[in-house]
N, C-alpha and C positions, 0 to 999 in steps of 0.2 A: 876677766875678774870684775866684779862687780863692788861698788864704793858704799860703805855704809858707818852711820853716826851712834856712837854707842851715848844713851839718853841720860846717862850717870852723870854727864856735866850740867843737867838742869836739877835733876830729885831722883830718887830711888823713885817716887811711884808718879809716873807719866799719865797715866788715866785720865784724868782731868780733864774739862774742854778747854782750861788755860791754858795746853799745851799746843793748841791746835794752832795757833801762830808759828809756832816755832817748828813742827811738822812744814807747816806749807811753807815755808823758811828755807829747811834744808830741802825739800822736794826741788825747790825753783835755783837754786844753788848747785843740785846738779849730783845730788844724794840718790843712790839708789833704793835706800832704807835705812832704817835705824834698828838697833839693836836696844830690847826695851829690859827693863831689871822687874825681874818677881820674886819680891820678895812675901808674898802673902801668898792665900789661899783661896783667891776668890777668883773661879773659873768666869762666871760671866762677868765681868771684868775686864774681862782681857778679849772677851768673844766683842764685847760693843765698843774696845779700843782699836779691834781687829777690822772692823766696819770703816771705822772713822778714815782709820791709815790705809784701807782701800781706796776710798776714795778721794785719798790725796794723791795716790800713785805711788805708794810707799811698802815694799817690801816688806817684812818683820823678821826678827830673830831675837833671841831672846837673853838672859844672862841671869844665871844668880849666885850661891853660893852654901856650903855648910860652911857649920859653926861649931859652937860648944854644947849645943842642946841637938845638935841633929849630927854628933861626928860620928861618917863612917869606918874610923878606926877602932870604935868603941867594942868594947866584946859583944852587949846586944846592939846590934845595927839596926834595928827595928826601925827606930826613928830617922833617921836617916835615910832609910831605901822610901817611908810612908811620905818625906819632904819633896824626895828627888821623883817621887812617882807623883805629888800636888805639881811639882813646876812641871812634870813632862803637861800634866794635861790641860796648866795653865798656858803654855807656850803651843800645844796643839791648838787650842781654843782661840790663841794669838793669830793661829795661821804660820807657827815660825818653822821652818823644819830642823832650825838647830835651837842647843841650848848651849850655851858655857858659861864656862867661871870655873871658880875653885869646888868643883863637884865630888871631886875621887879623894881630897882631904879637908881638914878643916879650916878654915882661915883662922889667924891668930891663936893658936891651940899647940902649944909643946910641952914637949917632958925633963928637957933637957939633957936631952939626949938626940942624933941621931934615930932613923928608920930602923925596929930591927924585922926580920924575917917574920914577926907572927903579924907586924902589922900591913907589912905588904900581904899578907895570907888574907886579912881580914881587908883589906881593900879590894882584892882580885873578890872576893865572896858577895863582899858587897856590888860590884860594880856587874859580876855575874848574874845577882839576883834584879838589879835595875835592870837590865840588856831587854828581857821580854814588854818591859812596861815602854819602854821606848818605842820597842817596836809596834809597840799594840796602841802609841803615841803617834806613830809616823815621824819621830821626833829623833836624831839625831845628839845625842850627848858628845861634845867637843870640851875633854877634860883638860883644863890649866895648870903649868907647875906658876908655883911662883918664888919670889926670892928667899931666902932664908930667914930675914924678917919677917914674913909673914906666913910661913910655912917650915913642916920638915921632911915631910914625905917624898916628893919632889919637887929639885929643884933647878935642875936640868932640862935640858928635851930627851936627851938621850934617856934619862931616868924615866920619865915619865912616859917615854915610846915604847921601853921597855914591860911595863905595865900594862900598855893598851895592848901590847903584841901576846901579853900573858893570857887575857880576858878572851880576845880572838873573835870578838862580836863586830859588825858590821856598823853595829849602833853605839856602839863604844869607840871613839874617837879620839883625836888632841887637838888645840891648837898653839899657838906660839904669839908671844904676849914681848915686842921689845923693848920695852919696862924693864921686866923680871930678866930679860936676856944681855940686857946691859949691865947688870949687875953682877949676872951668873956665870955668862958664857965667855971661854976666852976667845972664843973664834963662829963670829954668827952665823958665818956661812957655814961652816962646819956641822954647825946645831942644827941648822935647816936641814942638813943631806941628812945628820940620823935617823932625824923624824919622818921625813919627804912619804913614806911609805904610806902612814897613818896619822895625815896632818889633813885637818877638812878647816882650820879657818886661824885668822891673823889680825891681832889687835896693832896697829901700828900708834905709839905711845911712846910720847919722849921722856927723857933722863928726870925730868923734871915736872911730867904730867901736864906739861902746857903745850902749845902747837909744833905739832910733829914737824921737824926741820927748824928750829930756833934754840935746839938743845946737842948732845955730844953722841945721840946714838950713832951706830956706824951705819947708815942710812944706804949708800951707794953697795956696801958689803950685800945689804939686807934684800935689796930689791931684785940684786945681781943672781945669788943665791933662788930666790923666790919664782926668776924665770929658768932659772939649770935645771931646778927639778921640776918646771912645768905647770908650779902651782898653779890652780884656777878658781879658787875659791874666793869668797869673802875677804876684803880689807876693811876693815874698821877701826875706825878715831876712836882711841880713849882718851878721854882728858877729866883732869878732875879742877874743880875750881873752890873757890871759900864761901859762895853765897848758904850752904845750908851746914850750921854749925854741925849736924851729927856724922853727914858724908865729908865734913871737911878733918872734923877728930879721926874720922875711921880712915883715912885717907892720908893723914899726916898735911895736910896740905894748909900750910900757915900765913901763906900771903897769895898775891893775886899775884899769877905769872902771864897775865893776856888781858887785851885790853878787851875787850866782851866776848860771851863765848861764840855767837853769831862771827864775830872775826875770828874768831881761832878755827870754828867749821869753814868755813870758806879759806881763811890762809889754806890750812890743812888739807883741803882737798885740790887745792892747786898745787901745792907742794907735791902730792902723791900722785897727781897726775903729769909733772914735769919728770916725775924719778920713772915712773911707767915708761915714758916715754924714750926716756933715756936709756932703762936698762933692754 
């Protein structure tokens, strides 16, 4: 398995040569890569960010997300398949071969109501007309459920595996986010075996969004589970912190739960390499 820093605890947009400290930070810390967020539309971009984080020694993968102006539950999915086809070929350009987030629903977007059957139709439609642009991305879509606060489509794995297994595309993926699992699932390991089939990567993220192993996830269940079924893919740190007021609103994240995030990458990947070890 291979260890990586998802870049959401500095700014949604990494690009910048400010960041280049904080690349060569976690590179010497002992980071395989980071997982960077695209939220725009600007290919070269991400091709001269793709440069930079080679030559630190740094892997890439990517993340983004719909919303309310690009939801693929919408009857025309137009905008949404034209978002999720800019991020494949902004993360191709990255160099990333996956993408995730909340791609196959919208974030923050309900009716209240429950999922019903036209809009799983319209997901499975959508997610079938994405499959060739990925492919033709080299790009890897790794779909996220999340909790019910910020979702209603899926909110399980098993829900959401169900979906991927509908679609039947190679490039149509999941991963598993212990955030949203802590909240949802009653039995982690359990959620891991349903997915295990069609699961290609893993955000490891505490109850609290701050340094994985300082908070109540069921962490020994999760790691134990993760070697049964043989996982090999991607771990990556999420954390979110309060330095940038608009990730901190979208975030809910109202006080600081870590003393800098350079300590919570480094606690965090010692933690994750103790529980490796151990499971």
């Amino acid at each position: 398995m291979k260890l990586g820093m998802n870049m959401l605890l500095w700014s949604t947009d990494v690009s910048g040569r400010e960041y280049d400290s904080t690349f060569e930070m976690l590179k010497e810390a002992g980071f395989d890569g980071v997982e960077v967020p695209i939220f725009d539309r600007e290919v070269d971009k991400y091709a001269a960010l793709a440069e930079r984080l080679e030559s630190v020694g740094l892997e890439r993968l990517a993340v983004a997300a719909r919303g309310p102006d690009d939801n693929p539950l919408a009857e025309d999915r137009s905008a949404a398949v034209a978002a999720t086809r800019a991020n494949l070929e902004s993360a191709a350009a990255l160099g990333a071969p996956l993408i995730c987030g909340p791609l196959g629903a919208p974030l923050g977007v309900f009716t209240g109501a429950g999922p019903t059957a036209a809009e799983l139709d319209r997901a499975a439609a959508y997610l079938e007309e994405v499959a060739p642009y990925a492919d033709e991305a080299g790009v890897t879509v790794a779909l996220e459920y999340l909790n019910r606060f910020e979702m209603y489509l899926t909110t399980t794995a098993a829900d959401l595996a169900a979906l991927v297994r509908r679609v039947d595309h190679p490039r149509i993926r999941m991963m598993y986010d212990t955030f949203h699992a802590h909240i949802e699932e009653k039995d982690p390991a359990e959620a891991i075996r349903a997915c295990a089939d069609v699961l290609v990567h893993v955000h490891l993220s505490e109850n609290d969004r701050s340094t994985p192993g300082a908070g109540q996830v069921a962490w020994d269940e999760t790691f134990a589970a993760l070697r049964e079924v043989e996982y090999d893919g991607w771990l990556v740190i999420e954390a979110f912190g309060d330095a940038l007021p608009e990730l901190a609103g979208a975030t809910k994240i109202w006080r600081r739960m870590f003393e800098t995030p350079e300590a919570l990458a480094r606690d965090g990947l010692a933690f994750i390499r103790s529980n490796l070890a151990a499971a």
